[in-house]
N, C-alpha and C positions, 0 to 999 in steps of 0.2 A: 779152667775149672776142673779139679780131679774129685770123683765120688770112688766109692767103691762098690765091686757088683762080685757079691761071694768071695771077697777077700780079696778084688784085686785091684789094680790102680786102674782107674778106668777115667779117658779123657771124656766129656761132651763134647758132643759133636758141633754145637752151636759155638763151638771156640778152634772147630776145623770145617771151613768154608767151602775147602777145596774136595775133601770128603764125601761132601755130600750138597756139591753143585748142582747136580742134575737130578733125577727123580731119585726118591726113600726106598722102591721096591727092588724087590730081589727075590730070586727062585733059589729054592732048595734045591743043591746037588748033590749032598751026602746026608743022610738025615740025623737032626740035632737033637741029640736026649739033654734032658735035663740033666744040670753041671757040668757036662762035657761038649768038645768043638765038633761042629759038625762041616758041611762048607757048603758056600752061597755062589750063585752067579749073581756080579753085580756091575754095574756098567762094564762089560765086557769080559771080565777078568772074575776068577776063580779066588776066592777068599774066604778062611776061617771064621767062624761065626759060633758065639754064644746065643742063648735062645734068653730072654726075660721072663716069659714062661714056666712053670712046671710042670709041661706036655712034651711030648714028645711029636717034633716035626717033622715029616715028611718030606722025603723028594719030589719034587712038581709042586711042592705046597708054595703060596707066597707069602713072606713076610717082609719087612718094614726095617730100617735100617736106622736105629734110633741114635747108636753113639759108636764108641770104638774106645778098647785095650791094645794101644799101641797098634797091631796090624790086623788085629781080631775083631772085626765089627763085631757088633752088639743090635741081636734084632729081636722082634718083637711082632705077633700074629696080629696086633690092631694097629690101624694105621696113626689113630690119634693116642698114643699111653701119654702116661700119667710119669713117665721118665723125663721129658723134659721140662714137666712141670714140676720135677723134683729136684732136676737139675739149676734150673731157674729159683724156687725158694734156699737152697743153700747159698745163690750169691747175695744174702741181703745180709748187711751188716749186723755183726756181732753185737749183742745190749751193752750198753754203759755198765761196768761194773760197780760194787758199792761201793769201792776204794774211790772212784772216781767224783760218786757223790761227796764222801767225806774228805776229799781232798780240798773242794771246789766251800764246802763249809767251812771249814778251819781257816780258807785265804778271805771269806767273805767277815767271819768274825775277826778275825786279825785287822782286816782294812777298818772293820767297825771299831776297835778298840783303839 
């Protein structure tokens, strides 16, 4: 599932397992302004991090690990956002288009005549 977050191709996380096995949180180690990386401790290791936010996050602050731009997490100051529930509505199928309707009439009149 790819969205995009300020222009960029951004994976869900819920379609990387391995990512985010173990616990969503993470400490700020370099603090995150909004549109730019800032960097996270997160299971063990040191990683680039966008904020969901338009606050500016602090070092020792915690935040939530909601998705990932290739090796850029993607996090977020609430533990529950509104991110994977947005992730989640873009996977429901696309509506039937009108063409589809009127396809589906012209073989039903046909069969009738």
């Amino acid at each position: 599932m790819s969205n995009t977050f300020n222009g960029v191709l951004q994976n869900s996380s819920s379609d990387n397992p391995y990512l985010l096995a173990m616990s969503k949180e993470a400490v700020v180690d370099e603090i995150i302004r909004p549109n730019e990386l800032g960097r996270i401790r997160y299971r063990g290791s040191i990683w680039n991090a966008k904020s969901l936010q338009e606050t500016t996050i602090y070092p020792e602050d915690i935040v939530y690990v909601v998705g990932n731009d290739n090796i850029t997490l993607i996090v977020d100051t609430f533990p529950n956002s509104d991110y994977n529930d947005l992730c989640q509505s873009q996977k429901k199928s696309p509506s039937a288009t009108p063409l589809f309707f009127l396809g589906n009439f012209l073989l039903l009149l046909l069969i009738l005549l």
